[in-house]
C-alpha positions, 0 to 999 in steps of 0.5 A: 754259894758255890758247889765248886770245892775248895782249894782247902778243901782239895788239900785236906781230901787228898790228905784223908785219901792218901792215908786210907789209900796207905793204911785203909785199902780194900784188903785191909777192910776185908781182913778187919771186918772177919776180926771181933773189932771191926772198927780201926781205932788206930787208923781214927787216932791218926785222923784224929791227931795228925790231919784232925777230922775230929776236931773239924766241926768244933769251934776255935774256943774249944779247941777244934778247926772251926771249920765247916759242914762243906770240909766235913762232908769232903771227909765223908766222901773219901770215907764212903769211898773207903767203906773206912771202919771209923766213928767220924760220922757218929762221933764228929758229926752227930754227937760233936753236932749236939754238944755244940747245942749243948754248949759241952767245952769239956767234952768237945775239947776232948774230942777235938783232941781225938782223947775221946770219942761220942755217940748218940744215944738213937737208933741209927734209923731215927729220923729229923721227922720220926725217932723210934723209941728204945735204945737199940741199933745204935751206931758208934755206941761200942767204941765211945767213950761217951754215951750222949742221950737226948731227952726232953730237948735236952742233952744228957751224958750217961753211962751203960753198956753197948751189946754189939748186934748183927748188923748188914753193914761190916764196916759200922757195926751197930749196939744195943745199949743198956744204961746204968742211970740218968746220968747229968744234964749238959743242955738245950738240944734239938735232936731233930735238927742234929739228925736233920744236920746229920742226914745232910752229910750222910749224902756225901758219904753216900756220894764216895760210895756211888763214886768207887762202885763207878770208878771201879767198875769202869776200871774193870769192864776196860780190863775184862775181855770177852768175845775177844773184846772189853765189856765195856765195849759192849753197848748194853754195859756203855748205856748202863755206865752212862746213866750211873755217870749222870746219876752220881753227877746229880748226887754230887750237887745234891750232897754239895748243896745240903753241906753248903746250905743245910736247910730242910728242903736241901737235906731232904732233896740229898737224901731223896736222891743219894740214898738210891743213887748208892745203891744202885751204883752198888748193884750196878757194881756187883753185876758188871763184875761178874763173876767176882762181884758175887764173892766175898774174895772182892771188897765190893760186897762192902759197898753194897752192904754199906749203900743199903745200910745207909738208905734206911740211916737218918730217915729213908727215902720215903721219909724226906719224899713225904717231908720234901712235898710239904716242903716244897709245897707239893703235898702229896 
């Protein structure tokens, strides 16, 4: 095992950030995110069909890349650092996760092809050890062309309707769904592990947000003046810096390590740490901008709304602690 990226995985990252750095820039998010459809579903078709993310993490017979959850989470990572109004992780990730369990070729080559698009019928909230009942705060559920519903240790295909709802995070909007019927039986699915697989890649997301609230930051404090001097010269603002440099290089391995493995104990640990780790890099963000962090003028509110959304998606910190001490043998 190697936490090194690829040179495949390089190409395909600067594939995915060169297109958000084109169609994708903070402006654009800011502009769309004030619009009634926050999701940029021409941007998605574009990931879709011509650098195909969609088809990533479904098998050749299928139609899709066959590739890996280390190539899924490089995407993760340049999306996180774009907060990019897109349903990979709900649509490529969770719902393509199930129906491969499900073994759904019809569906899964639908998807590879970026004809259409999936979710799960789980509160965002659910986690691999805990899933709350009720069909609310879904994610993704308002832009799919399929709504998926486990029961049973079974994967249903269902139909119904997604009521937008209030939500912290602009950038992913979450529904209430209200369905229609049973719907059909597609197969066996193990809800807990696809969360589980879920909550793995969630950290890598989690990782580009930590990454653009460092990299942004260090940016600014070199530009900003004050006493005649940069910020950043300060030796208040070099300590802070430095420990949220250390922190992401933490949550870099962690994040690589639950793409590359993907047991229990590494998806816990990635989880335990990046959860904190994107927020903190938020508000460390928000803070040493100043003045201009506090204004919705600054794309860096998305971050932060993104970074506290996501720590309590897929199992919050305290979840995977608790599951993490029986993992490791350590109980509390």
């Amino acid at each position: 095992m190697t936490l090194l990226y690829t040179d495949t995985e390089e190409e395909l990252r600067a594939a995915v950030r060169g297109l958000l750095a084109d169609r994708c820039p903070p402006p654009a998010v800011l502009k769309r995110v004030e619009s009634p459809q926050p999701y940029d579903l021409d941007l998605w078709k574009t990931l879709s069909r011509e650098i195909g993310v969609a088809g990533l993490l479904i098998p050749e017979e299928y139609g899709g890349a066959g590739a890996s959850a280390r190539e899924a989470a490089v995407v993760l990572e340049e999306l996180g650092r774009g907060v990019a109004p897109v349903p990979f992780l709900t649509s490529s990730v969770l719902a393509t996760h199930a129906l491969i369990q499900a073994g759904a070729g019809e569906l899964l080559s639908g998807l590879a092809e970026g004809e259409i698009t999936a979710a799960l019928v789980v509160p965002f909230t659910a986690s691999p050890y805990r899933v709350p009942g009720g069909y609310a705060s879904v994610a993704g559920a308002d832009v799919a062309d399929v709504l998926l519903l486990p029961v049973g240790g079974r994967l249903r295909v269902v139909t119904g309707s997604a009521g937008v709802v209030p939500s912290l995070d602009l950038t992913r909007p979450i529904a209430t769904v209200a369905l229609d019927g049973e719907g059909d039986d597609l197969g066996p699915c193990d809800l807990a592990e696809t969360l589980r697989f879920g909550a793995g890649l969630l950290a890598s997301e989690q990782l580009g947000v930590a990454e653009w609230c460092l990299e942004n930051t260090l940016a600014y404090v070199k530009e900003r003046h004050q006493f005649a001097r940069p910020v950043g010269s300060f030796q208040a603002v070099k300590h802070r810096l430095a420990d949220l440099w250390l922190d992401v290089v933490r949550a870099r391995a962690a994040a690589r390590n639950a793409a590359d493995d993907g047991s229990a104990l590494s998806v816990a640990v990635a989880q335990a740490w990046n959860s904190g780790v994107a927020l903190h890099a938020a508000e460390e963000a928000v803070q040493l901008h100043g003045g201009i962090g506090m204004t919705w003028e600054h794309p860096v509110h998305l971050y932060l709304k993104r970074a506290k959304a996501t720590e309590i998606a897929l199992g919050t910190p305290g979840d995977h602690r608790a599951a993490l001490a029986g993992l490791a043998d350590l109980p509390g």
